[in-house]
N, C-alpha and C positions, 0 to 999 in steps of 0.2 A: 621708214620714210614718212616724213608729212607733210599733211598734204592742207594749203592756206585755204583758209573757205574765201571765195567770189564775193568781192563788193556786192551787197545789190544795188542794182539798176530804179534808178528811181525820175522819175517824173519830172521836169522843172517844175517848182513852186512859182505862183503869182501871188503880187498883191493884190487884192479888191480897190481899187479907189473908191474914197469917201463919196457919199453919193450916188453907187453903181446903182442902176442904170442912169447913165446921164445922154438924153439926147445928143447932144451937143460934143460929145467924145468919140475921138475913133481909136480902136486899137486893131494891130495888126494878127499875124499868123501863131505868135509865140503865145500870146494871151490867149487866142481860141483856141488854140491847143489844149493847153494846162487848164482850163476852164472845163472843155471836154473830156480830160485826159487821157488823149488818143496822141498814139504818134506820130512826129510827120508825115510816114507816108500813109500811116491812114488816114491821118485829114485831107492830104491831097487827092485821095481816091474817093474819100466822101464827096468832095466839093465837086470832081469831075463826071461822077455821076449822078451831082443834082441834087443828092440826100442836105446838102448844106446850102446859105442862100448865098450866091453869088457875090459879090464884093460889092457895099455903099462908094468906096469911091478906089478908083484904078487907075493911077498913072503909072503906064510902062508897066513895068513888072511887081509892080506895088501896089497890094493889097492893104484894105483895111475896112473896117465894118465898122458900126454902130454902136454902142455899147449895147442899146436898144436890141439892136437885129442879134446879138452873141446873151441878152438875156430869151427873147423869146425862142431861141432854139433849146437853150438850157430849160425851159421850162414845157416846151413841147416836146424836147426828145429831138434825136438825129432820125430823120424816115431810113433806114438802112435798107438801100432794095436787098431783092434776094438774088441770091447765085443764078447766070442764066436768065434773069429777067429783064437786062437792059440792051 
């Protein structure tokens, strides 16, 4: 009997845009993701408790940041609280 080895599971890949950081760019959920390379549901548990900044601009259910606000987290780190602390 044999036995097929499992795809691995791999991360979406992003482009960099020329110029990153650009004031003036938003990007949405998929880029801060792959940028941090955390999965959806842990971004969305980062953001809900705080450790990430809140959305640049929000309409309705759509999220999008800075390029600026997705480089200063990259460069400060995600604050991960700790288990029990929020």
């Amino acid at each position: 009997m044999s036995t097929t080895p499992r795809a691995k599971r791999t991360r979406p890949t992003v482009e960099i845009p020329a110029g990153f950081p650009s004031p003036f760019r938003l990007v949405g959920t998929e880029f801060f993701q792959a940028m941090l390379g955390v999965s959806p549901s842990s971004f969305a548990r980062y953001l809900a408790a705080g450790a990430l900044p809140a959305a640049d601009v929000k309409v309705g259910r759509l999220s999008r940041w800075k390029e600026t606000t997705v480089s200063r987290v990259l460069e400060n780190g995600v604050s991960v609280l700790e288990r029990g602390a929020a």
